[in-house]
Structures are given as C-alpha cells and as structure tokens.
SEFIZA-3560 file (N, C-alpha, C; in Angstrom, 3 decimals):
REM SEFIZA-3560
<numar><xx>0.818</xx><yy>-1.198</yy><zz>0.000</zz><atom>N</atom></numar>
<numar><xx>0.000</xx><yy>0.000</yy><zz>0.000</zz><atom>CA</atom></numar>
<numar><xx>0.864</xx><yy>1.265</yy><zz>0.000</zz><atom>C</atom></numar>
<numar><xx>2.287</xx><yy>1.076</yy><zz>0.527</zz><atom>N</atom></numar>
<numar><xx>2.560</xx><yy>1.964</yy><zz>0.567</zz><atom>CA</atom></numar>
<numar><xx>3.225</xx><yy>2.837</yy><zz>-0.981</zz><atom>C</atom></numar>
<numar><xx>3.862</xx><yy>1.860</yy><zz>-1.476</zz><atom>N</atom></numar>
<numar><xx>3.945</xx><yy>1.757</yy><zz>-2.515</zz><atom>CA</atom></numar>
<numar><xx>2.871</xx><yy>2.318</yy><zz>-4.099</zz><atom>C</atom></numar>
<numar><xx>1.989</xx><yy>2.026</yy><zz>-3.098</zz><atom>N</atom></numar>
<numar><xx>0.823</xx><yy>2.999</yy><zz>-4.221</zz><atom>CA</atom></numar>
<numar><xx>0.110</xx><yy>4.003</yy><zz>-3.704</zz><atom>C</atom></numar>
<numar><xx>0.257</xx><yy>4.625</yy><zz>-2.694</zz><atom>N</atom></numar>
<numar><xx>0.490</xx><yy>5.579</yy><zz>-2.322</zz><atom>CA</atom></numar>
<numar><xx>1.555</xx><yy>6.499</yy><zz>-2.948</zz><atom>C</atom></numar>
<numar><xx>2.704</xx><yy>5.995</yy><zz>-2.396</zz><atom>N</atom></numar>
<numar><xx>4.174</xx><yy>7.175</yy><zz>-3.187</zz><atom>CA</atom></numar>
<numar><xx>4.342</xx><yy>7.067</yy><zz>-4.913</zz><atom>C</atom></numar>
<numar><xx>3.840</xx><yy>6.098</yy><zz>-5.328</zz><atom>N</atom></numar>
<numar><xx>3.360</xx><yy>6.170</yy><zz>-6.942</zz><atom>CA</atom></numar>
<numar><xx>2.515</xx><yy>7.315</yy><zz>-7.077</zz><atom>C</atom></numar>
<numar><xx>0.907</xx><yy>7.485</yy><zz>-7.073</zz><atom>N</atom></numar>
<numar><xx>-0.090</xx><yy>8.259</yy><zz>-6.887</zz><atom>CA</atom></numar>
<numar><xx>0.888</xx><yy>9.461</yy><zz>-6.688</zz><atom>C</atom></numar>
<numar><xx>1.173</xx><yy>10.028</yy><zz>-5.459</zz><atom>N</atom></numar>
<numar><xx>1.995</xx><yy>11.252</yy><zz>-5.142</zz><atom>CA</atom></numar>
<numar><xx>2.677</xx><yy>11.636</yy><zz>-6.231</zz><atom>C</atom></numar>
<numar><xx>3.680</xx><yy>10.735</yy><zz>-6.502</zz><atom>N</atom></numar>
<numar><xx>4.656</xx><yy>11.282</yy><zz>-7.432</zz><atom>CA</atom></numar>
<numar><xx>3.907</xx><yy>11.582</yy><zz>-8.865</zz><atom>C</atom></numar>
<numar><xx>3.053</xx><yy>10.824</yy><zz>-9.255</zz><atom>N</atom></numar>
<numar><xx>1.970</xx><yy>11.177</yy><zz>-10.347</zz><atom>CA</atom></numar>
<numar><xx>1.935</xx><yy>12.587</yy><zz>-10.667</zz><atom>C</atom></numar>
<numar><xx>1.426</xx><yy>12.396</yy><zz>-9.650</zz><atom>N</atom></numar>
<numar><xx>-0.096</xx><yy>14.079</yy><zz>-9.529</zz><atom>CA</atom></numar>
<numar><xx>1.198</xx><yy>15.077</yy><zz>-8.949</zz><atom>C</atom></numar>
<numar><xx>2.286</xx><yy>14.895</yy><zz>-8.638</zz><atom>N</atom></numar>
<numar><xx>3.275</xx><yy>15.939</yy><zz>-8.246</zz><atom>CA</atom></numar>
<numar><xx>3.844</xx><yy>16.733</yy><zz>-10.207</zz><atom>C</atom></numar>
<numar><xx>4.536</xx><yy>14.985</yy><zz>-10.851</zz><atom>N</atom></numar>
<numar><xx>4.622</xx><yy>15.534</yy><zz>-12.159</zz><atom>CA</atom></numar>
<numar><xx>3.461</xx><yy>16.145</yy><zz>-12.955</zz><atom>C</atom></numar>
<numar><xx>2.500</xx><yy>15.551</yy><zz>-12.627</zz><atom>N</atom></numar>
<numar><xx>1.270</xx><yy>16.245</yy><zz>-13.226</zz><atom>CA</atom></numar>
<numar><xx>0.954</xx><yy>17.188</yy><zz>-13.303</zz><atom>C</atom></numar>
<numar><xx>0.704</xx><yy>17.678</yy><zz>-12.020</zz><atom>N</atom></numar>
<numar><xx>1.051</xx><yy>19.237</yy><zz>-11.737</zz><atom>CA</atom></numar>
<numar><xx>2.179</xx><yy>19.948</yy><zz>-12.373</zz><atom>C</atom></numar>
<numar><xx>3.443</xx><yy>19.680</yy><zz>-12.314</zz><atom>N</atom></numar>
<numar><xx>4.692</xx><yy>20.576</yy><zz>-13.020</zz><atom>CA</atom></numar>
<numar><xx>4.586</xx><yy>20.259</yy><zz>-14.731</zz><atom>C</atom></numar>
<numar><xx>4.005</xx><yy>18.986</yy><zz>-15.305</zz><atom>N</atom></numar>
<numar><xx>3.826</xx><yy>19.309</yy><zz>-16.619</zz><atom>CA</atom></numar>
<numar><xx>2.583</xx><yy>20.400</yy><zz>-16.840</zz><atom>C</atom></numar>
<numar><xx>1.906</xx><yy>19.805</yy><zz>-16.289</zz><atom>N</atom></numar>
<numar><xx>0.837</xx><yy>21.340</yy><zz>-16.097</zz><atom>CA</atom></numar>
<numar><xx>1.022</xx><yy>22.755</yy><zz>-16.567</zz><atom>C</atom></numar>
<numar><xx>2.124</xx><yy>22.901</yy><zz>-15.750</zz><atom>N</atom></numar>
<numar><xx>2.448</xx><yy>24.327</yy><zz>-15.327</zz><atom>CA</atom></numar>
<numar><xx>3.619</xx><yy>24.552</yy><zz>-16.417</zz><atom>C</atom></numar>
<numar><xx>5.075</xx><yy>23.818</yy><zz>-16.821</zz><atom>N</atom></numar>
<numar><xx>5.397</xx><yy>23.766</yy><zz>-18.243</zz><atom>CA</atom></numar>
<numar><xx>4.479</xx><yy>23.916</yy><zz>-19.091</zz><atom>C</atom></numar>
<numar><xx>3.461</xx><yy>23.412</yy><zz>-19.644</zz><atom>N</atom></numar>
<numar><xx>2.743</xx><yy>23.822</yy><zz>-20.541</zz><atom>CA</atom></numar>
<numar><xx>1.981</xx><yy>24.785</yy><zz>-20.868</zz><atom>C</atom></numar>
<numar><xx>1.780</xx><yy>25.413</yy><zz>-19.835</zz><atom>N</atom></numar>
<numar><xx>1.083</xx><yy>26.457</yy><zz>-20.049</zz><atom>CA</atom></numar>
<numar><xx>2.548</xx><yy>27.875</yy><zz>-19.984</zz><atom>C</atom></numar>
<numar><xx>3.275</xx><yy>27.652</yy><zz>-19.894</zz><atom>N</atom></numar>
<numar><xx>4.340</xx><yy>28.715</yy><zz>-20.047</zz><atom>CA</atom></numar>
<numar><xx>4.781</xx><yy>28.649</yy><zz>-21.521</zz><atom>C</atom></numar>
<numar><xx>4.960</xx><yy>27.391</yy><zz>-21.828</zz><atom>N</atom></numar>
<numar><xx>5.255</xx><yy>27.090</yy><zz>-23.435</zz><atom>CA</atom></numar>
<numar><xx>3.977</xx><yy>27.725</yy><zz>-24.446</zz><atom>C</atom></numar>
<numar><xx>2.947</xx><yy>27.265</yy><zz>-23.899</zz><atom>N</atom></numar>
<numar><xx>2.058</xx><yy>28.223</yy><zz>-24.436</zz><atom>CA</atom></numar>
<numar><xx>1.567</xx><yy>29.713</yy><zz>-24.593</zz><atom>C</atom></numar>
<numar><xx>2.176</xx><yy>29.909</yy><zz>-23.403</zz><atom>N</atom></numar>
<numar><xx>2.002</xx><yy>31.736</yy><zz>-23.252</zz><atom>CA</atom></numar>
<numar><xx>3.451</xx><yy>32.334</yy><zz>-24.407</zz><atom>C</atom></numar>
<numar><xx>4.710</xx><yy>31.926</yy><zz>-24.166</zz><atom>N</atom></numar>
<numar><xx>5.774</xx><yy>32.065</yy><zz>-24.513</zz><atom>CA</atom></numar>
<numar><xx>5.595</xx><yy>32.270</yy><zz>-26.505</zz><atom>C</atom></numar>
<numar><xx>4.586</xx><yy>31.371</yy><zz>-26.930</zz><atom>N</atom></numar>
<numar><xx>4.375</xx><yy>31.196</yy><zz>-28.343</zz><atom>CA</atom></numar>
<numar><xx>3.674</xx><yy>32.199</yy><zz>-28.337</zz><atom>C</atom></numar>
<numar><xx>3.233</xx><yy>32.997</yy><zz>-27.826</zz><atom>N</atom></numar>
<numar><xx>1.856</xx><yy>34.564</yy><zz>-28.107</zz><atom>CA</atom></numar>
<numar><xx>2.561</xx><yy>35.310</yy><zz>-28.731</zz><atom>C</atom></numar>
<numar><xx>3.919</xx><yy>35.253</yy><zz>-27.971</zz><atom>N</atom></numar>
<numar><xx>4.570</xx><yy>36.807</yy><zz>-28.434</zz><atom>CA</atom></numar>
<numar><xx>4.287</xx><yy>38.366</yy><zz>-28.419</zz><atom>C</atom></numar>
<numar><xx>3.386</xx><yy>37.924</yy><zz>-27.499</zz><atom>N</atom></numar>
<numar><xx>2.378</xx><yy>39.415</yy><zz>-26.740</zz><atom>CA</atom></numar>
<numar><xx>3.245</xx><yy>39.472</yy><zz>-25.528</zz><atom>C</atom></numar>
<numar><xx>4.160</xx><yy>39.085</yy><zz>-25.238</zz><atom>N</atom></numar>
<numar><xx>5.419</xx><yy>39.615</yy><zz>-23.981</zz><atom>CA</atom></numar>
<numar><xx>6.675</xx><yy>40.310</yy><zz>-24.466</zz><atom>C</atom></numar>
<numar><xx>7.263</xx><yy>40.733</yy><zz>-23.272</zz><atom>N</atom></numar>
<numar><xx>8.573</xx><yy>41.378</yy><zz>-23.957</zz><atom>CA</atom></numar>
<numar><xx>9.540</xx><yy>40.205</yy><zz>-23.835</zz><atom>C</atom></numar>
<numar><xx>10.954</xx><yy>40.675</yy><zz>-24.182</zz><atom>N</atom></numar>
<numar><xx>11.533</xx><yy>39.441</yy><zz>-24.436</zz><atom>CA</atom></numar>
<numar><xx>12.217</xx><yy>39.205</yy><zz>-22.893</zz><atom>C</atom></numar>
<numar><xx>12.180</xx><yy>40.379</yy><zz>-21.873</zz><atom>N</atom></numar>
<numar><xx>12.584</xx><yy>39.788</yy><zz>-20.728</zz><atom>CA</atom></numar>
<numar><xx>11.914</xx><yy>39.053</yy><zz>-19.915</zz><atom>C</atom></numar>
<numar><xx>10.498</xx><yy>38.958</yy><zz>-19.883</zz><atom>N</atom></numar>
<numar><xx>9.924</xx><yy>37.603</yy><zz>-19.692</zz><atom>CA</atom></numar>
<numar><xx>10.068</xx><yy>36.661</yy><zz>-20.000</zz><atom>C</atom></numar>
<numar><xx>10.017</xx><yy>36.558</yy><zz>-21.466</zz><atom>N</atom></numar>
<numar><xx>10.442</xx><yy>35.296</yy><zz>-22.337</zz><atom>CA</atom></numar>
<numar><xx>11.590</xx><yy>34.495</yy><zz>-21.743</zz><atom>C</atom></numar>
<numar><xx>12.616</xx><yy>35.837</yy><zz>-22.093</zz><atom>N</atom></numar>
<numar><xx>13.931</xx><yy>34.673</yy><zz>-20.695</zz><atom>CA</atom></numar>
<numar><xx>13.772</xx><yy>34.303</yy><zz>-19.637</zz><atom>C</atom></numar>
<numar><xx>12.564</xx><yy>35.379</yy><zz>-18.963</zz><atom>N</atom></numar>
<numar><xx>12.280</xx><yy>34.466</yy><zz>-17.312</zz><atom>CA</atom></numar>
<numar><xx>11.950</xx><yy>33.000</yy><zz>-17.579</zz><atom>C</atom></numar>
<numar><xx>10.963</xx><yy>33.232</yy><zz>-18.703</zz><atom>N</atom></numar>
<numar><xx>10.087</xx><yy>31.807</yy><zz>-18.547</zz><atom>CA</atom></numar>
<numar><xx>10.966</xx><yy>30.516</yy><zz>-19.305</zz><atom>C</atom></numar>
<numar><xx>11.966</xx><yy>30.767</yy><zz>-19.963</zz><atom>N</atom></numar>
<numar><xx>13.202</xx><yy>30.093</yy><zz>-20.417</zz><atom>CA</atom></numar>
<numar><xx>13.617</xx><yy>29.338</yy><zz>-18.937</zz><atom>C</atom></numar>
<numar><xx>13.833</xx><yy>30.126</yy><zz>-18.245</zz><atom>N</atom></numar>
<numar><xx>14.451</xx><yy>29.872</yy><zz>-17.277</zz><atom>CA</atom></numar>
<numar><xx>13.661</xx><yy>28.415</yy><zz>-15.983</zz><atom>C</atom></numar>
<numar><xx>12.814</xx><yy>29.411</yy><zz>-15.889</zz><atom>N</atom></numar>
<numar><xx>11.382</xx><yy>28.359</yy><zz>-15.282</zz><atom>CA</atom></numar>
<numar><xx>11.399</xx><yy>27.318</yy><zz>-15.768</zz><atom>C</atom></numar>
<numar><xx>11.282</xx><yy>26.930</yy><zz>-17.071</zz><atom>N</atom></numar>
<numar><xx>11.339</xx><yy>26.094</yy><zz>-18.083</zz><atom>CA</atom></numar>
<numar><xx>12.341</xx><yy>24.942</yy><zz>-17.797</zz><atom>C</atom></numar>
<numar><xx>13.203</xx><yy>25.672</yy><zz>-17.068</zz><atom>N</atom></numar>
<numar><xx>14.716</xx><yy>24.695</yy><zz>-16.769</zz><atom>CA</atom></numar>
<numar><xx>14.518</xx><yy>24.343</yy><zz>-15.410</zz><atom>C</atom></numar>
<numar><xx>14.413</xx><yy>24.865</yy><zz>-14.791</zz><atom>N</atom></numar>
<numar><xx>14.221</xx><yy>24.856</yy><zz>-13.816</zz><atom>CA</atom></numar>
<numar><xx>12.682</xx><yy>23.479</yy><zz>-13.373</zz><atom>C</atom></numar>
<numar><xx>11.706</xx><yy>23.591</yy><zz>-14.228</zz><atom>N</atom></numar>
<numar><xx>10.707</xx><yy>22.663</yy><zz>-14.351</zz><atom>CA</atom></numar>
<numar><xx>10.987</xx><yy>21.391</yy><zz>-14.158</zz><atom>C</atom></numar>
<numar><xx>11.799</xx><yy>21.526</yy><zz>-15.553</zz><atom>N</atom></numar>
<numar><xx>12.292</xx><yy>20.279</yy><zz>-15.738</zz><atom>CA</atom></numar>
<numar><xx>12.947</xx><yy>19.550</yy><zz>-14.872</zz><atom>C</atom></numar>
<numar><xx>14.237</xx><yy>20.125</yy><zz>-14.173</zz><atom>N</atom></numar>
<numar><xx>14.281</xx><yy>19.538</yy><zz>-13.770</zz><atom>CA</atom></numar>
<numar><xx>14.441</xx><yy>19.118</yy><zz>-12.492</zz><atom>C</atom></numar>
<numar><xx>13.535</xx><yy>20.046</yy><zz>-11.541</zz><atom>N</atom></numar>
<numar><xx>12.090</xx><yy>19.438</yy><zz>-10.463</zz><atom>CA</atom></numar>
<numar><xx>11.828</xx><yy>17.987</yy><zz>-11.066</zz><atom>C</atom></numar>
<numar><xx>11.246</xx><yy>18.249</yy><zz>-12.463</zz><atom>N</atom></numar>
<numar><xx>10.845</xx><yy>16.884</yy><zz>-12.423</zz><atom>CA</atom></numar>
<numar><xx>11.583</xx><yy>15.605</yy><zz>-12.322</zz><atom>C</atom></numar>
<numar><xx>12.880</xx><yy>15.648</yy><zz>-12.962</zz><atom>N</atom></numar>
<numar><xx>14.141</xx><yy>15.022</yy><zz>-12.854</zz><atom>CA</atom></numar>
<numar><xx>13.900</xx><yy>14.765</yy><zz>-11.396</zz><atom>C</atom></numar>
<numar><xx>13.949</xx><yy>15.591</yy><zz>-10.634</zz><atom>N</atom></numar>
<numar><xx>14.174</xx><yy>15.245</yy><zz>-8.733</zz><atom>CA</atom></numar>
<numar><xx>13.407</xx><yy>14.180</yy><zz>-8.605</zz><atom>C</atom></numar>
<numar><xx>12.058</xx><yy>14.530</yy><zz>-9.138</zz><atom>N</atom></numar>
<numar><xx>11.101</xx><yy>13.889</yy><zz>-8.459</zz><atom>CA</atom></numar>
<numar><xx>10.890</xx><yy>12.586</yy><zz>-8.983</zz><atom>C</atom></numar>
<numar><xx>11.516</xx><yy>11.966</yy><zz>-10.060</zz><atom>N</atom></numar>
<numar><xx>11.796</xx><yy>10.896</yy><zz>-10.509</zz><atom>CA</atom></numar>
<numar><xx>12.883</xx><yy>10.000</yy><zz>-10.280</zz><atom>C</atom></numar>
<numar><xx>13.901</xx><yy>10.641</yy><zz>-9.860</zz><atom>N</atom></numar>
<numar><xx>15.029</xx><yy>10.142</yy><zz>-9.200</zz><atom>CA</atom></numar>
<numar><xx>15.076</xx><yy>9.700</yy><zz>-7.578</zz><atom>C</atom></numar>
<numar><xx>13.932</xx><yy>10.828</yy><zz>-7.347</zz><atom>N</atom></numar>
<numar><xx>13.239</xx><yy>10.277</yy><zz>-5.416</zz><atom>CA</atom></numar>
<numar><xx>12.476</xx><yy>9.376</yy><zz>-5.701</zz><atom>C</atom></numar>
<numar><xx>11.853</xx><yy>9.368</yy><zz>-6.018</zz><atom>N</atom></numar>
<numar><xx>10.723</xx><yy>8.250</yy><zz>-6.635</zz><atom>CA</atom></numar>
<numar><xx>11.557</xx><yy>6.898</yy><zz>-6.804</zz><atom>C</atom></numar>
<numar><xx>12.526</xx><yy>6.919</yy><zz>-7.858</zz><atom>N</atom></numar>
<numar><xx>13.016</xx><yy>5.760</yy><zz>-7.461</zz><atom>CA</atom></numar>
<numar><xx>14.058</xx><yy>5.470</yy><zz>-6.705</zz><atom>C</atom></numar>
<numar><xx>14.509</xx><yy>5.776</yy><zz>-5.981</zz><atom>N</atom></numar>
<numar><xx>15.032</xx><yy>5.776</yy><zz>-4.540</zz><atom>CA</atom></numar>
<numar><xx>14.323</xx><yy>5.506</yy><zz>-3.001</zz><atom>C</atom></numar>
<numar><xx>13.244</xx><yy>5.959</yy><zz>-3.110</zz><atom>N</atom></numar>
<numar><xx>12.493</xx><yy>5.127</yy><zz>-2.407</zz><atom>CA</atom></numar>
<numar><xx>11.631</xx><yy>3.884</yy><zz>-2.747</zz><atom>C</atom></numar>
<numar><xx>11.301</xx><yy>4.172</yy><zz>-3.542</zz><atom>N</atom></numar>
<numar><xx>11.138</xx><yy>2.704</yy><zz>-4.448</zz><atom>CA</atom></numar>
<numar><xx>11.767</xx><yy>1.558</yy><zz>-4.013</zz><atom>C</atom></numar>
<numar><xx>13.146</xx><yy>1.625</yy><zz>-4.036</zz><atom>N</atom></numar>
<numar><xx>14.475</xx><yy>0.720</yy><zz>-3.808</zz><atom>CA</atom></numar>
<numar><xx>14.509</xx><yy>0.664</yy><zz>-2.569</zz><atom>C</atom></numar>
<numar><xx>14.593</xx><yy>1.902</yy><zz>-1.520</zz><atom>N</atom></numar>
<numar><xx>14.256</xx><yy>1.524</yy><zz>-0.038</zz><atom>CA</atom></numar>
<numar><xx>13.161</xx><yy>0.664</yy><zz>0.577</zz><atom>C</atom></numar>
<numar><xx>11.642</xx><yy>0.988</yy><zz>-0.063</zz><atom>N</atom></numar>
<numar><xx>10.610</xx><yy>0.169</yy><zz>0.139</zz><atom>CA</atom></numar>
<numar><xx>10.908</xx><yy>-1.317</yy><zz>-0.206</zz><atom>C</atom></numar>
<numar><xx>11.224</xx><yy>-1.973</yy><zz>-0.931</zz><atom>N</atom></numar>
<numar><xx>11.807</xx><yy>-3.047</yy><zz>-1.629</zz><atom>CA</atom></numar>
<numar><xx>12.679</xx><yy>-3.894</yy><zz>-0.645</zz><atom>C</atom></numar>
<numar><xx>13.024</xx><yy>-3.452</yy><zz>-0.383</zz><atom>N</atom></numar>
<numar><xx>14.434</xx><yy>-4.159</yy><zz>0.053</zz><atom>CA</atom></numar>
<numar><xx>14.365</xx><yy>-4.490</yy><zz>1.825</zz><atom>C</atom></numar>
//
C-alpha cells in the first residue's frame, strides 16, 4: 500500500509541473510579452524540468528503499 500511495503522489506531483510547463510554453508562443519575460520563462522552463528530474530520481530511490 505503501507503494501505491508514493506512486499516486509522485503522479499528480509531475502532473502538476507538466501542467504548469505547458502552459508557459504556451504563453511564450503569443509573443504578446517582452523578451525579458520570455527569458524568465526560459528559465522556469529549466528549472521545471528539472524538479521533475528530482522527483523521478526520489521516486526511485524510495522505491528501492521500500523493496528491500
């Protein structure tokens, strides 16, 4: 159980941050901003990513702790 529990979590955690990537990628294509936003959201962008990286790399790290 516990195990699908910290699955679920980690889900709806990436879920949420693709979420929120996408809708910056989408604002970013308007071109109704200036371009020093644009680099903010470049930035975010990196930064998104790789949150998500973390949260996949914890994910399986406890994974391996639960396991064992």
């Amino acid at each position: 159980m516990e195990i699908l529990s910290l699955t679920l979590n980690t889900l709806g955690t990436i879920l949420i941050a693709y979420t929120a990537l996408r809708v910056h990628s989408r604002v970013s294509k308007d071109h109704k901003i200036d371009t020093a936003v644009l680099k903010e959201m470049r930035k975010e962008k990196l930064i998104g990513i790789t949150g998500i990286i973390f949260i996949v790399i914890g994910y399986i790290i406890q994974l391996i702790i639960l396991t064992n």
